[in-house]
C-alpha positions in Angstrom: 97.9 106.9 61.4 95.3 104.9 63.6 93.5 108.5 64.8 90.5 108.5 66.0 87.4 109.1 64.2 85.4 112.0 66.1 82.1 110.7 67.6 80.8 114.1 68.6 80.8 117.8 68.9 83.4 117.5 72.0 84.6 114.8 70.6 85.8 117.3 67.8 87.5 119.6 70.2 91.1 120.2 70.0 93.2 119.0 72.9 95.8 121.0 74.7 98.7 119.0 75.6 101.7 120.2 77.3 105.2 118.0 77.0 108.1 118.6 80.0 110.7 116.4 78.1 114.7 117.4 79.1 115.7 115.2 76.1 115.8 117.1 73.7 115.7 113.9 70.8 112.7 112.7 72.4 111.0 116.1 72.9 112.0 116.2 68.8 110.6 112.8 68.6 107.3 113.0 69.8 106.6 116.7 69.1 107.3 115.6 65.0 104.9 112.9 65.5 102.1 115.0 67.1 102.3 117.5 64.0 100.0 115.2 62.0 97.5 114.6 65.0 94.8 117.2 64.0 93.1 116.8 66.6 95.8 117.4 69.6 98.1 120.5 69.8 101.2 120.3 71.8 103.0 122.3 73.4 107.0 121.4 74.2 109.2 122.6 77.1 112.2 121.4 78.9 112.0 123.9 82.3 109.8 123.2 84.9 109.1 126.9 85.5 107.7 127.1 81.9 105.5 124.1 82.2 103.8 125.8 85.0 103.6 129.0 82.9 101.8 126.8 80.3 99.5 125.4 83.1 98.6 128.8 84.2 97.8 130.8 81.0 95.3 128.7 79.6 93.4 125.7 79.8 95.3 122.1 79.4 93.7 119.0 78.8 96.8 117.0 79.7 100.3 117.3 81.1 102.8 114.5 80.0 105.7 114.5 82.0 109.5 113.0 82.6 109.1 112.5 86.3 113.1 112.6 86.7 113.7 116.3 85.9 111.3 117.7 88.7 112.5 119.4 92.3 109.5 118.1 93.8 108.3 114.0 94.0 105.5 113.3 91.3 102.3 113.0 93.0 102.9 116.4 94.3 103.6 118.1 91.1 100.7 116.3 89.4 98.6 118.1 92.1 100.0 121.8 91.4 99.5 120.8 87.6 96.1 119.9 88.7 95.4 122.9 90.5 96.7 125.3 88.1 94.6 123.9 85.0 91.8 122.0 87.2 90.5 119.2 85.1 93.9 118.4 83.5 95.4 114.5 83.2 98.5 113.5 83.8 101.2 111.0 82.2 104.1 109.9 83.4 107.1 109.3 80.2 109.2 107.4 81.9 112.9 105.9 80.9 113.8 102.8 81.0 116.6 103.0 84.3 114.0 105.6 85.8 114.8 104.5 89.6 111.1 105.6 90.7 108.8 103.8 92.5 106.4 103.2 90.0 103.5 101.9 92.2 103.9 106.0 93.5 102.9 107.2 90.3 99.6 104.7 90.2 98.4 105.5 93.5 98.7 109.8 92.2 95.9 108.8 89.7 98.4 109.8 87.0 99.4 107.2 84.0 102.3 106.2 82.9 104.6 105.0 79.8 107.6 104.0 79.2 110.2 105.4 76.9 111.5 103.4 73.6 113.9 103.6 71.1 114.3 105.6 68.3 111.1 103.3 66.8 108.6 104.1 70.1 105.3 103.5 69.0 103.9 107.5 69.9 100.3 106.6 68.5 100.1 104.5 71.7 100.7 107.7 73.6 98.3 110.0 71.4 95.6 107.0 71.9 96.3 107.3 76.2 95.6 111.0 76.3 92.1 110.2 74.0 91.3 107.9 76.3 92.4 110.0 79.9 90.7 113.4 78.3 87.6 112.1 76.7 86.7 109.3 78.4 86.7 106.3 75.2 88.6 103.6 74.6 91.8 103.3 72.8 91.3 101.9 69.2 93.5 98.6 70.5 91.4 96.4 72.2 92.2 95.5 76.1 93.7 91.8 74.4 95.7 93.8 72.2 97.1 96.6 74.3 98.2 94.3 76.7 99.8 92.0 74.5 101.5 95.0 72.8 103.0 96.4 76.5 104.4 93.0 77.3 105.9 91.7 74.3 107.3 95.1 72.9 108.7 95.7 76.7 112.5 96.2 77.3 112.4 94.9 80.8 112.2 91.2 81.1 108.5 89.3 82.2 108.2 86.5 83.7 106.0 83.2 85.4 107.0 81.0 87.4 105.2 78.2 88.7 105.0 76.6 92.1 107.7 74.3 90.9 109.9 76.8 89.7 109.4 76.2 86.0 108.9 79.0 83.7 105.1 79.3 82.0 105.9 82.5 80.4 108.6 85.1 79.7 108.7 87.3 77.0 111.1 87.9 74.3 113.4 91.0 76.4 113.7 88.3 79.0 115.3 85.5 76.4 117.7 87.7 74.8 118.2 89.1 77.6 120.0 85.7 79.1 121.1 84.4 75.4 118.4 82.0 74.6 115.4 81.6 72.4 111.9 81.3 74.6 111.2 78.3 73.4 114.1 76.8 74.7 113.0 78.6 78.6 109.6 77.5 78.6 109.3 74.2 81.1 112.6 74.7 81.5 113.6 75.4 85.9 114.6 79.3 87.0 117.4 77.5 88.6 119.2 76.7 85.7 119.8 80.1 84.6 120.7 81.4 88.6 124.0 81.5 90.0 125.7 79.3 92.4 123.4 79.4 96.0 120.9 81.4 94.0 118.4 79.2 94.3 117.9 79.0 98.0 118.3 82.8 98.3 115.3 83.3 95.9 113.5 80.9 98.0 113.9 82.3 101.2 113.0 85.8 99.9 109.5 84.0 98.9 109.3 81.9 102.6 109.5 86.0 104.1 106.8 87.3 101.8 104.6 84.5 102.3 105.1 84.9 106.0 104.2 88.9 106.2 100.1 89.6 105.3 100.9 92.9 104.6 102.7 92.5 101.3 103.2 89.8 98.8 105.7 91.5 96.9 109.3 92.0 97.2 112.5 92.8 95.4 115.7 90.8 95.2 119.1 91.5 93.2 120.3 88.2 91.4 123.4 86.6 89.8 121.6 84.4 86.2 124.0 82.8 83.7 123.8 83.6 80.5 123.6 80.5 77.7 127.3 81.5 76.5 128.3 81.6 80.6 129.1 84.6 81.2 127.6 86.3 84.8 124.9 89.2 84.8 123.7 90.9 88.0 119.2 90.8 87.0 117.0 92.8 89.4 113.9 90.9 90.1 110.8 92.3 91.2 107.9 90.1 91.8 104.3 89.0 93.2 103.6 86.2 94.9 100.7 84.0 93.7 98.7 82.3 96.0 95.3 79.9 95.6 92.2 80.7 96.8 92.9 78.7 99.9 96.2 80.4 100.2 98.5 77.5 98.7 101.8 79.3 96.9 101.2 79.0 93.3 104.6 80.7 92.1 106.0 83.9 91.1 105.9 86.5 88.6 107.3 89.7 87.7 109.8 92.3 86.0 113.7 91.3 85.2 115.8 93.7 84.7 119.7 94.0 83.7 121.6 95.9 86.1 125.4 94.0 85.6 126.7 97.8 84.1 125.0 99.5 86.7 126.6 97.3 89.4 130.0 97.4 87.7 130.2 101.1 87.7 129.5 100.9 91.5 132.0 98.9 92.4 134.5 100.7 90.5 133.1 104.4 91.7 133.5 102.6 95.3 137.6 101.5 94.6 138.1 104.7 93.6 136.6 106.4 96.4 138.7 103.9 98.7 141.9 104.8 96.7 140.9 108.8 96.7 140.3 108.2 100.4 143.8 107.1 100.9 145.0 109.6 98.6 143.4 112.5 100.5 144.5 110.8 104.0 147.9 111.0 102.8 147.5 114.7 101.8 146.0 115.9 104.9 148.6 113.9 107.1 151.7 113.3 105.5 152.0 116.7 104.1 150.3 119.1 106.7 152.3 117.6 109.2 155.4 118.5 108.3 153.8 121.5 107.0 153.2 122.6 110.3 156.3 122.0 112.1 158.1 124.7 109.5 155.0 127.1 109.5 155.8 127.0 113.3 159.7 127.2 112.9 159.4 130.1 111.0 157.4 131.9 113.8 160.3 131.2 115.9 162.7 132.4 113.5 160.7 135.8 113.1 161.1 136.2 116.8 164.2 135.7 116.7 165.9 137.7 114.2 164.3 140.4 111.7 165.2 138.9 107.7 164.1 139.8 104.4 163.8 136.6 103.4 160.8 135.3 105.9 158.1 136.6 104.1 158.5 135.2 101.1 159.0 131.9 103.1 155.6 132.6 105.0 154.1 133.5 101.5 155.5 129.9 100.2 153.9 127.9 103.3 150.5 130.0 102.3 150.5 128.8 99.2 151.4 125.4 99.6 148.3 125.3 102.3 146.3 126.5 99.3 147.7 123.8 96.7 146.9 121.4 99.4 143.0 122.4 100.1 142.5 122.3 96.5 144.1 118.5 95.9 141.6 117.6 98.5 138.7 119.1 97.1 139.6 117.5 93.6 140.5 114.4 95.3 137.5 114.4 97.0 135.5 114.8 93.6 132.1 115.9 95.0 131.7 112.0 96.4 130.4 113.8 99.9 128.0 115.6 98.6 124.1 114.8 99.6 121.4 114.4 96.7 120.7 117.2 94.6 118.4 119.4 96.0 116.6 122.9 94.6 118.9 126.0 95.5 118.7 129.6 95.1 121.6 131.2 92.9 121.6 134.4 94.9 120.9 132.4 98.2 124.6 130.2 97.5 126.5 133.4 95.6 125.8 135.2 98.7 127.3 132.5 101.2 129.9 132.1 99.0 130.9 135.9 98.7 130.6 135.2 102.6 133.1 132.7 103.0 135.3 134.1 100.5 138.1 136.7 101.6 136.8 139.4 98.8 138.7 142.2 100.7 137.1 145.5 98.9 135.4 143.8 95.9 131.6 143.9 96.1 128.6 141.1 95.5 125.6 141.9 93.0 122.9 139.8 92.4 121.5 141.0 89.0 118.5 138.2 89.4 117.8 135.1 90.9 116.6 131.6 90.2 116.2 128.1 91.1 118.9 125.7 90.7 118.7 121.8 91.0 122.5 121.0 92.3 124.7 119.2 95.1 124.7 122.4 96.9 128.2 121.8 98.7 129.2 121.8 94.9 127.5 124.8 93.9 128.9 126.8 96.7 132.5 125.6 95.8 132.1 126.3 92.4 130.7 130.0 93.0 133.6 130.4 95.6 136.5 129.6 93.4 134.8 131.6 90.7 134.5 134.9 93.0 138.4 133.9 94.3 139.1 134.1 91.0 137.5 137.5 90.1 138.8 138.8 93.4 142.8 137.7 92.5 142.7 139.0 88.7 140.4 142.4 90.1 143.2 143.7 92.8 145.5 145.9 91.7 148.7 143.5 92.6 147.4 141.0 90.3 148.1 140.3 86.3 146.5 140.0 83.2 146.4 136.4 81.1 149.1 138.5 78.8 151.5 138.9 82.3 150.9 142.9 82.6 150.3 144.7 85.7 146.6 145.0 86.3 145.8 148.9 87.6 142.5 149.5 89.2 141.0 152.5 90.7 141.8 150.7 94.3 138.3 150.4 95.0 137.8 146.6 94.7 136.3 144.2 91.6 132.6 144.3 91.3 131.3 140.5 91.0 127.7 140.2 89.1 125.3 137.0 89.4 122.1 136.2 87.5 120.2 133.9 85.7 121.0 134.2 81.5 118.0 135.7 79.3 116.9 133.1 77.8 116.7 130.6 81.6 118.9 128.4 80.3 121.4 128.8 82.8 123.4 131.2 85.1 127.1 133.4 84.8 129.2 135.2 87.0 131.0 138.3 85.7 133.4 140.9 86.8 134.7 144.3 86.1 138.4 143.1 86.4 140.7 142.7 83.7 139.0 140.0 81.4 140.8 136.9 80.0 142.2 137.4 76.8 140.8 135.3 73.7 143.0 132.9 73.1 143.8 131.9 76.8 139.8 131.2 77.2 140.8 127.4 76.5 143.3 127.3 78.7 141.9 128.5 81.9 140.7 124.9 83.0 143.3 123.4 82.7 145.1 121.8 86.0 148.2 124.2 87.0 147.0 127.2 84.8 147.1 130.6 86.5 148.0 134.1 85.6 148.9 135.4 88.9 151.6 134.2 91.3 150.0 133.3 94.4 147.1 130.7 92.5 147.4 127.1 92.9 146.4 126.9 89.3 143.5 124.5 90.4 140.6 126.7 91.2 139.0 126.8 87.6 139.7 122.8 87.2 137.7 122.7 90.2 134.9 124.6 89.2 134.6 122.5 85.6 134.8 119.7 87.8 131.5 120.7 89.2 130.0 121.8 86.4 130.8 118.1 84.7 129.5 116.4 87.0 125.8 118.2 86.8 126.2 117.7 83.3 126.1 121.3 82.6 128.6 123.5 80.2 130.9 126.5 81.0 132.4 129.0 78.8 133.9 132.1 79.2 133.6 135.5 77.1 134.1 139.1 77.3 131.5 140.6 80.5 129.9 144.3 79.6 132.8 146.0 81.5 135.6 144.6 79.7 136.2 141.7 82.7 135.6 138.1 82.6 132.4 136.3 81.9 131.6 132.5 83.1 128.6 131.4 81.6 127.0 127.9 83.0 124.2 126.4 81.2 122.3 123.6 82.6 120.1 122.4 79.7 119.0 123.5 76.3 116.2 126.3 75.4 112.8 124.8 74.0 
């Protein structure tokens, strides 16, 4: 529908388009609706690796992207896109809690769209990349594309004049604080703010108007809603001035944050009350901890018994129980942003840090990883301490036996799976049987006497909170087989 009518001979061309989408519904969306475009052929991948494949191996008349899945910021990858298919446009797909600075993407020369629901108007998006790649309008007039952007928006507009009364907001922004529009328009901003509101909006204006550099600003806000209840609205606006310079009012973009806000506050009491928790771990239990750890020693010198190793060996593990509470305790709330890692670069440190004894590291291939990397390492080190405790030849099988080896060590592999979809770490050990697969997650679960049965809970830990999957099957040597995967093939 609404396609449009060829003009000329390059007119007639077909377009390349390449889609980097990680959701895969709206890859699925947009790729179904493209199917009837004739005259544009898309091509739809979820890796950034493969997008620059695409980019490479032919000409591509435009690139639309999802900014938030890229190791690199935006205006740099538009320019490798650029340079590897010179001549190619760019548009940003953005969601509708994408945290970007938008006024980033502008100044990159690249477009942009936002994401809708299930209903998003994809003709819009087939019209853009006419427009970008042959240089024509869209079929909406200027009057009509702008009145579609701001009344189909999801994100509240709004006027203000120099009064404070409202001479425009569009329909997200009514619903969005439980009236109809009518009943806003004329009507004062503060009379949907929260208590001392007001004044804190204003002063926010006084320091624009005051600084030539900008006149635009952003401010979080408490509005009431028309049944009373509280929502947390982030405003950003523009300041309008006369020509002479006299403040004319505001306008701008409102959006909802009150369940963004909420889950802050409650991820910050529980880091306060995992704080504590962990403060009372490492104090009121290494403490006394210590004082026997060191009145054993004493006791060894002493006298030669039979039963103070096992009494050593129950202080070492009771150290170990206590690390890993604090690394679950902890719950990857110190790690730094996600950054783009090497898989063999973290295995290898990991192996490093790891006492492996005789067992040996191989890195069957490598790729790039986008991860907290204190994360990643703890979840490759638990993994490897795992395969080194159920490889030795003192340890046991999931069914209780006695594991015998040829003395020699477990051999620990690391790669990226076939199809890029993810990573695994295998081992030639002696392999988890079937129906104990389900179970090895779980908090206390361990097969062998000396684990604190909280070294695989750890490692699903991490792997949750990437938003990845883990599983674990037979390896080629009869061992175990984790298998991570980070996203879903194309």
């Amino acid at each position: 529908m609404g396609e449009s009518q060829p003009h000329s001979k390059a007119d007639e061309r077909v377009l390349t388009v390449v889609l980097l989408e990680a959701q895969e519904d709206v890859r699925t969306s947009i790729a179904a609706y493209f199917d009837n475009q004739q005259d544009i052929r898309l091509e739809t991948t979820s890796d950034v690796s493969a997008t620059r494949d695409l980019l490479a191996s032919e000409p591509v008349d435009c690139l639309v992207a999802d900014p938030t899945g890229l190791t690199t910021d935006p205006s740099r990858f538009s320019i490798v896109a650029q340079t590897l298919s010179p001549g190619c446009s760019v548009i940003w797909l953005l969601d509708s809690e994408f945290d970007g600075e938008t006024d980033q993407l502008l100044q990159s020369g690249n477009s942009f769209i936002e994401k809708g629901e299930s209903g998003t108007d994809w003709q819009f998006l087939a019209e853009k990349i006419r427009a970008l790649v042959r240089g024509k309008p869209t079929s909406r007039s200027p009057s009509e594309t702008y009145r579609l952007l701001v009344e189909t928006a999801r994100d509240g507009l709004y006027q203000l004049d120099a009064n404070g009364q409202f001479v425009y907001l569009n329909e997200s922004l009514a619903t969005m604080l439980g009236y109809e529009r009518q009943e806003l328009l004329g009507a004062h901003g503060s009379d949907v703010m929260g208590a001392g509101e007001l004044e804190r909006g204003q002063e926010v204006i006084q320091t624009v108007l005051a600084d030539p550099s900008t006149d635009s600003d952003r401010v979080d806000m408490t509005f009431v809603r028309n049944d009373g209840t509280e929502i947390t609205v982030s405003l950003q606006f523009v300041v309008l001035t006369t020509a002479d310079g006299t403040y004319d009012g505001i306008m701008g973009v409102a959006r909802d944050i009150t369940e963004r806000k909420q889950r802050e506050e409650e991820l910050k009491r529980q880091n306060e009350r995992l704080d504590a928790f962990a403060g009372a771990i490492s104090h009121d239990l290494r403490n006394p901890l210590n004082v026997a750890q060191l009145q054993l020693d004493l006791v060894g010198q002493e006298c030669n018994s039979e039963h103070i190793e096992p009494a050593v060996d129950a202080l070492d593990r009771m150290n170990t129980l206590i690390d890993d509470l604090l690394t679950l305790a902890r719950d990857g709330t110190a790690d730094s942003d996600p950054v783009a890692c090497s898989l063999s670069s973290v295995a290898t440190k990991a192996f490093e840090t790891v006492e492996t004894g005789a067992a040996q590291l191989e890195i069957e291939s490598d790729c790039s990883l986008f991860a907290h990397q204190s994360s990643l390492q703890q979840l490759f080190e638990n993994l490897i301490r795992n395969s080194v405790e159920h490889g030795s030849t003192s340890s046991r099988s999931g069914t209780g036996d006695t594991v015998e080896n040829d003395g020699e060590g477990v051999t620990i592999t690391v790669g990226e799976l076939a199809d890029g979809t993810g990573f695994f770490v295998a081992d030639d050990g002696a392999g988890i049987p079937e129906d104990k697969r389900d179970d090895v997650f779980a908090a206390g679960y361990s097969s062998v006497a000396s684990g604190s049965g909280l070294g695989l809970q750890i490692v699903s830990d991490v792997v949750d909170r990437h938003g990845w999957d883990i599983s674990v099957e037979k390896s080629a040597s009869g061992g175990a087989r984790f298998v991570i995967t980070r996203e879903t093939p194309s």
